[in-house]
C-alpha positions as CSV (number, residue, x, y, z in Angstrom):
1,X,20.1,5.0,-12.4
2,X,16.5,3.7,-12.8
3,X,14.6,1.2,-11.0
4,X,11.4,-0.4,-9.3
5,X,10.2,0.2,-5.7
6,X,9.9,-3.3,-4.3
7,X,9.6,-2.4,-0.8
8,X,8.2,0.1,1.5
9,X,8.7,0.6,4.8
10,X,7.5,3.8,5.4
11,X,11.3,5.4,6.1
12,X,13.8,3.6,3.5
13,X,12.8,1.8,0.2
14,X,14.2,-1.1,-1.3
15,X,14.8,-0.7,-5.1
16,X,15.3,-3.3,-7.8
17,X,18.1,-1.1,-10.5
18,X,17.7,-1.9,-14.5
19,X,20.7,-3.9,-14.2
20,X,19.4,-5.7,-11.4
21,X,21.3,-4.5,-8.4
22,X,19.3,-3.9,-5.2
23,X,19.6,-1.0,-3.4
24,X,18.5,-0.1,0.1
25,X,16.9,3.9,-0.5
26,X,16.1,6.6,0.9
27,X,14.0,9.9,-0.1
28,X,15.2,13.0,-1.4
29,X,13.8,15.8,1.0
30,X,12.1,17.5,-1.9
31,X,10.5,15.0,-3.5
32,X,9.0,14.0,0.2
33,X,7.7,17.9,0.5
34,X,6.0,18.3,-3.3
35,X,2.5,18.1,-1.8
36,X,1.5,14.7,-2.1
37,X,-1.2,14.4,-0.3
38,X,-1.0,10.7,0.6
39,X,0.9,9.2,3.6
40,X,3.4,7.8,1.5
41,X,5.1,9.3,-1.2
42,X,6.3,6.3,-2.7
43,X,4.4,3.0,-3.3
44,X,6.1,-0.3,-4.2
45,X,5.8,-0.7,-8.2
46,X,6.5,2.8,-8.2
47,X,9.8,3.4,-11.1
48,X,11.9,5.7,-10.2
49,X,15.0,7.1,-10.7
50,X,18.0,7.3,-8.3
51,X,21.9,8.2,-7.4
52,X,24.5,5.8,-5.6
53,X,24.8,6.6,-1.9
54,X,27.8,6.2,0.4
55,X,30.9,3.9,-0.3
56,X,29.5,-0.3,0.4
57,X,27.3,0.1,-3.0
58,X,23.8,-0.7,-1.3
59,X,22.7,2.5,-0.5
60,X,20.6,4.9,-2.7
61,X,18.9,8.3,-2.9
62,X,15.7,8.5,-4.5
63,X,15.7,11.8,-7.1
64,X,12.5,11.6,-8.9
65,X,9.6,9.7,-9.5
66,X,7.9,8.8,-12.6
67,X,4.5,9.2,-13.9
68,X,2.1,6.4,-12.8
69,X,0.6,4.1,-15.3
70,X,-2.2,3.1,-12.4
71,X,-2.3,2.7,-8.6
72,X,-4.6,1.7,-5.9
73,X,-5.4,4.2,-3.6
74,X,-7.6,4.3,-0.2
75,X,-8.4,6.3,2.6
76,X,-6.1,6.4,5.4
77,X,-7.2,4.8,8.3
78,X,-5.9,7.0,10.8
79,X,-5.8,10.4,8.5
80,X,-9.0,11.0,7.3
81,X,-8.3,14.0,4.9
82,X,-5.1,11.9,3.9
83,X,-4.8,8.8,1.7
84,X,-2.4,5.9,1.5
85,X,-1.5,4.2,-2.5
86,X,-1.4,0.5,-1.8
87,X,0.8,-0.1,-5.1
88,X,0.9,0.9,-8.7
89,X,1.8,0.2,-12.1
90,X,-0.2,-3.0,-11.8
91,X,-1.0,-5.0,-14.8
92,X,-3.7,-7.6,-12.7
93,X,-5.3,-6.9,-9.2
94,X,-6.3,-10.4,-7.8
95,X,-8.9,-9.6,-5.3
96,X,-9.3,-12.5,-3.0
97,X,-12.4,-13.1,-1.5
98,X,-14.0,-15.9,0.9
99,X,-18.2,-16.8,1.4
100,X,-17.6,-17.4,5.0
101,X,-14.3,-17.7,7.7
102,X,-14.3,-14.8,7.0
103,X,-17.8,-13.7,5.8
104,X,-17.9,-11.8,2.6
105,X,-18.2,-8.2,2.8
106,X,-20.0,-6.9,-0.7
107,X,-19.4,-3.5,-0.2
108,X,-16.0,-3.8,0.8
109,X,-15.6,-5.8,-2.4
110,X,-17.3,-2.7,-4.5
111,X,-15.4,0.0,-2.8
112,X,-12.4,-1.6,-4.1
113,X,-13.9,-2.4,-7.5
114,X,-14.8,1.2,-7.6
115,X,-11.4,2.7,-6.8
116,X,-9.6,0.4,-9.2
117,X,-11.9,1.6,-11.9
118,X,-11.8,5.0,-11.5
119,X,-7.5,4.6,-11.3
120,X,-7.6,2.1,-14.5
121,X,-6.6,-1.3,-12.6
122,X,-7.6,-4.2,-13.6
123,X,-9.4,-6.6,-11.6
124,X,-9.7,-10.5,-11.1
125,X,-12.1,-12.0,-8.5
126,X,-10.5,-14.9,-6.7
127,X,-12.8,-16.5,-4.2
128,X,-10.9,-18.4,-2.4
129,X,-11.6,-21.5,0.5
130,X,-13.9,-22.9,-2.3
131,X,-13.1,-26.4,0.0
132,X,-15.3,-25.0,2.6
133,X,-18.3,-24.9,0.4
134,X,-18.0,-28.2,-1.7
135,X,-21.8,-29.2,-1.0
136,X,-24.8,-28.8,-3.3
137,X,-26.4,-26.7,-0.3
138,X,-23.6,-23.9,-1.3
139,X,-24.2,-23.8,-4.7
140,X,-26.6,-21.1,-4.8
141,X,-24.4,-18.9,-2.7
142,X,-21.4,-19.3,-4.8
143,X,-24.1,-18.9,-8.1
144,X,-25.0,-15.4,-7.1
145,X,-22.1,-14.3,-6.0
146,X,-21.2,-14.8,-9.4
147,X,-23.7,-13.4,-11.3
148,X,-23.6,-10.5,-9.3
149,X,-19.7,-9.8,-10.8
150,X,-20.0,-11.5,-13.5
151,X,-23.0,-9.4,-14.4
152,X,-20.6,-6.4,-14.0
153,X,-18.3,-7.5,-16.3
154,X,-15.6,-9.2,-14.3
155,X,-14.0,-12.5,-13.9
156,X,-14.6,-14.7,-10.9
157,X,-12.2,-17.7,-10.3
158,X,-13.3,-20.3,-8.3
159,X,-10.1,-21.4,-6.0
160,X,-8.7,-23.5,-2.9
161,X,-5.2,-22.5,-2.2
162,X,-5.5,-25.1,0.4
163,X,-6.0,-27.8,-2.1
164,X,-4.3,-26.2,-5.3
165,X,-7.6,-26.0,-6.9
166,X,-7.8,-23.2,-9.3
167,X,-4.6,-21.9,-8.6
168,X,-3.0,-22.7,-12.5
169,X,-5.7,-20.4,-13.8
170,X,-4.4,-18.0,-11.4
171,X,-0.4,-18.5,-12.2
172,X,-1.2,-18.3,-16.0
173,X,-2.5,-15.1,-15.3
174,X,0.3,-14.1,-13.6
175,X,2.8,-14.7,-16.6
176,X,5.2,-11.5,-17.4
177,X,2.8,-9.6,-15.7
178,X,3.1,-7.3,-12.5
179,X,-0.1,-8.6,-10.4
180,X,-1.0,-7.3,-6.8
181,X,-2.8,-9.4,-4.3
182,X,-5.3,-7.7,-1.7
183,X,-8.1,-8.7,0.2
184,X,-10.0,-8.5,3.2
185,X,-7.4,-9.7,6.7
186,X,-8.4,-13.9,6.4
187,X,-9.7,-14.6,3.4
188,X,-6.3,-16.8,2.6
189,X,-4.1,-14.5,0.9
190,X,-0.9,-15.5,2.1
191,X,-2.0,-19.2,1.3
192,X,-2.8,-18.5,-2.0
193,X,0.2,-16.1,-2.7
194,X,2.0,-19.9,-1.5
195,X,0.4,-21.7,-3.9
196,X,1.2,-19.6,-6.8
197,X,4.5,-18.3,-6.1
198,X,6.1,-20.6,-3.3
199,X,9.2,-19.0,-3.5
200,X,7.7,-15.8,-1.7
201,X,6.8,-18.1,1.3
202,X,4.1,-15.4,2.6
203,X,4.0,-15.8,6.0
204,X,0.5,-17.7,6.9
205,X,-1.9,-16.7,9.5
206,X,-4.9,-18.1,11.7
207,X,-8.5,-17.0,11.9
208,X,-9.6,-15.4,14.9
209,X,-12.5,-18.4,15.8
210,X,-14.3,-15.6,18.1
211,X,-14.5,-12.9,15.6
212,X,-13.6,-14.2,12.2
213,X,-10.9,-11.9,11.0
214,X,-7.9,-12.9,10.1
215,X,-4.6,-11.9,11.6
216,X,-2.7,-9.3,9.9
217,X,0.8,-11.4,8.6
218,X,2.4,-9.0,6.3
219,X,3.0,-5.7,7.4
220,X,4.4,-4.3,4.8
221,X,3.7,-4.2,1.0
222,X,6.5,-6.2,-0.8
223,X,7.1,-6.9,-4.7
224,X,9.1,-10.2,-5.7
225,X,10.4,-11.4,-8.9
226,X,8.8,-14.3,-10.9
227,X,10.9,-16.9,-12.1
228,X,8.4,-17.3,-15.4
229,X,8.9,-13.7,-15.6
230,X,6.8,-10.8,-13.9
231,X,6.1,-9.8,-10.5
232,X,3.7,-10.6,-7.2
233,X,2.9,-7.9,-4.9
234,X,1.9,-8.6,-1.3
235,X,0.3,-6.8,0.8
236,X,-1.3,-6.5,4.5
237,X,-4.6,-7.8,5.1
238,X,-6.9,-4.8,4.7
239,X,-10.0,-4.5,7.4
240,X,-11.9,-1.3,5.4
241,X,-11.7,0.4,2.3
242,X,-12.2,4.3,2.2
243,X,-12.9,5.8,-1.0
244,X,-10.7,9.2,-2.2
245,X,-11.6,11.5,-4.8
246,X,-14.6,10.1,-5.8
247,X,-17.9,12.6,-5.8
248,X,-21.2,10.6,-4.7
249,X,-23.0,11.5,-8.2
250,X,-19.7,9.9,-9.9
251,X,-20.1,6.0,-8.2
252,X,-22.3,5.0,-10.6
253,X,-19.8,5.2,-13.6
254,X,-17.6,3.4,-12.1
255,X,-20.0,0.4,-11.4
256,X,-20.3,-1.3,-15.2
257,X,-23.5,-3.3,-14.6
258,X,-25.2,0.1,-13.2
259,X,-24.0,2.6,-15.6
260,X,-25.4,0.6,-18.4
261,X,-28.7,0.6,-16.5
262,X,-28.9,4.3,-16.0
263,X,-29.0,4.6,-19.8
264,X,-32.7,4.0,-19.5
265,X,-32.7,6.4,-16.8
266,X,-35.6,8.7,-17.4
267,X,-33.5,11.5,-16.5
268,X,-29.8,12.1,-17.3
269,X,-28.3,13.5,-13.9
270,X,-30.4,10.4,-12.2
271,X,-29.0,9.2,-9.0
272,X,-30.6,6.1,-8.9
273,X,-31.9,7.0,-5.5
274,X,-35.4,9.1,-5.5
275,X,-36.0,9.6,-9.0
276,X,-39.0,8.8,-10.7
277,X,-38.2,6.4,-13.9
278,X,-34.7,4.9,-12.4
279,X,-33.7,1.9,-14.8
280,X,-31.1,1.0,-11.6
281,X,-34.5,0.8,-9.2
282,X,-36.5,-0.9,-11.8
283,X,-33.8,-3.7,-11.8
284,X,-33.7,-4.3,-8.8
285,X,-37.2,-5.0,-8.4
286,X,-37.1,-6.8,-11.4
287,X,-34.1,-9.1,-9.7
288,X,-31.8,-7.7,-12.9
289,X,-29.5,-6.0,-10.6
290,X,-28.9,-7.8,-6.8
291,X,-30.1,-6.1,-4.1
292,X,-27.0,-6.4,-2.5
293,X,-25.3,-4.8,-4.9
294,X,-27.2,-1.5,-5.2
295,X,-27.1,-1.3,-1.4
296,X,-22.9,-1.2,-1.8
297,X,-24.0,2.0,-3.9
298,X,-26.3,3.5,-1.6
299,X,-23.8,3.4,1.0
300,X,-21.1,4.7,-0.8
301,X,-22.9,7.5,-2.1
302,X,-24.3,8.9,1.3
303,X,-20.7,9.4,2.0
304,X,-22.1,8.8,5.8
305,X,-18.7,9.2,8.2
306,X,-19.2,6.0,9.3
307,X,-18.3,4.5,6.4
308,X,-14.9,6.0,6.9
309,X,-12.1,3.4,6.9
């Protein structure tokens, strides 16, 4: 039998078969031991194949796994030297962002946009609570922010899952399509994921007022049908995002807006930090390239253990 991953809980998975029967699964002992070097084997998305277990017909072994079209991968936070795959096979990755409640964290942002570059994920922006910043005094904030992605090539939706706004141009998106919501813990996930897809019901959770981080309310990564065909993925809030695999003098080819730069480089092994002639410096100064931006790079290139997450 074949079939989907559509839930992971660390122990058992729950599989969606071809034929649509659901099976609750576990993993065969060698698959677990073929040096995978993540902290789970198995992400949800994942398509793998399977035998019938036991005698009630809802029980499974998992026998093999397929190769991955994508996934989205990140440091463990516990495990330095091992890593945990958030999902794959992933036609859209909506990453939801907020300006404020909680603040916006650029270089989490580029960590992420980095990693699901380098594992050939696409990526849609959704900054989210747009109700919050309504007032011509905003403006300017929600202009760079913008710029800054938009100059790198991606799309930025402007959305209040409060208030439904923006959240057709979302579900349109969605159509016939497997798409994976992540984001920083509070920046209205499961909201949005209510909005879009109110048959999931995504359990909603309150900002911390004294620290501004938002309660984690799913624990674990989940995939549910669409009834206009496709799939959502769900998953827990995430605080930090480690990169894996990814050498310092590699960042830069995965950022689109800086790679482009560096072809006016004045030398080809540049790192855009010390050298003499740096098109990525130059635009900066020149306000071409944020500030904030290249400072996301910096940090991710000094590869600095406390930037481990």
């Amino acid at each position: 039998m074949r079939g989907v991953v559509t839930k992971s809980t660390g122990s058992w998975y729950e599989v969606e078969c071809d034929d649509g029967l659901s099976l609750r699964c576990r993993l065969r002992g060698r698959l677990r031991l073929e040096g995978v070097r993540t902290t789970n084997p198995l992400a949800v998305g994942d398509m793998v194949t399977l035998e019938p277990e036991g005698d009630d017909g809802n029980r499974g072994v998992i026998t093999s796994l397929e190769p991955r079209r994508n996934y989205i991968i990140r440091r463990s936070t516990n495990l330095s030297k091992e890593a945990h795959i958030i999902a794959a096979n992933i036609d859209t990755l909506f990453l939801v962002a907020t300006l404020d409640f909680p603040p916006v964290s650029l270089e989490f942002i580029d960590r992420f946009l980095v990693t699901a570059r380098v594992y050939r994920v696409p990526v849609v922006i959704v900054l989210n609570k747009m109700d919050l910043f309504e007032g011509e005094e905003f403006r300017p904030f929600v202009d760079n922010f913008r710029s800054i992605y938009e100059r790198a090539g991606y799309k930025v939706v402007e959305c209040s899952a409060h208030e439904g706004r923006g959240t057709d141009t979302v579900k349109e998106m969605m159509i016939g399509r497997v798409s994976l919501f992540s984001g920083n813990s509070g920046v209205g996930k499961s909201t949005l994921i209510n909005a879009v897809a109110p048959h999931v019901e995504a359990r909603v959770g309150d900002i911390s007022a004294a620290h501004f981080k938002g309660r984690h309310t799913t624990t674990f990564s989940e995939m549910f049908k669409l009834p206009e065909g496709g799939y959502i993925i769900d998953t827990p809030g995430i605080k930090g995002f480690g990169l894996i695999d990814i050498e310092p003098e590699e960042v830069a080819r995965y950022m689109p807006d800086l790679f482009e730069l560096s072809e006016g480089c004045r030398f080809y092994n540049c790192t855009h930090t010390h050298e003499p002639g740096c098109a990525v410096k130059a635009a900066v100064e020149s306000g071409e390239l944020s500030a904030e931006r290249y400072n996301s790079y910096l940090k991710m290139v000094e590869r600095d253990e406390k930037y481990r997450l």
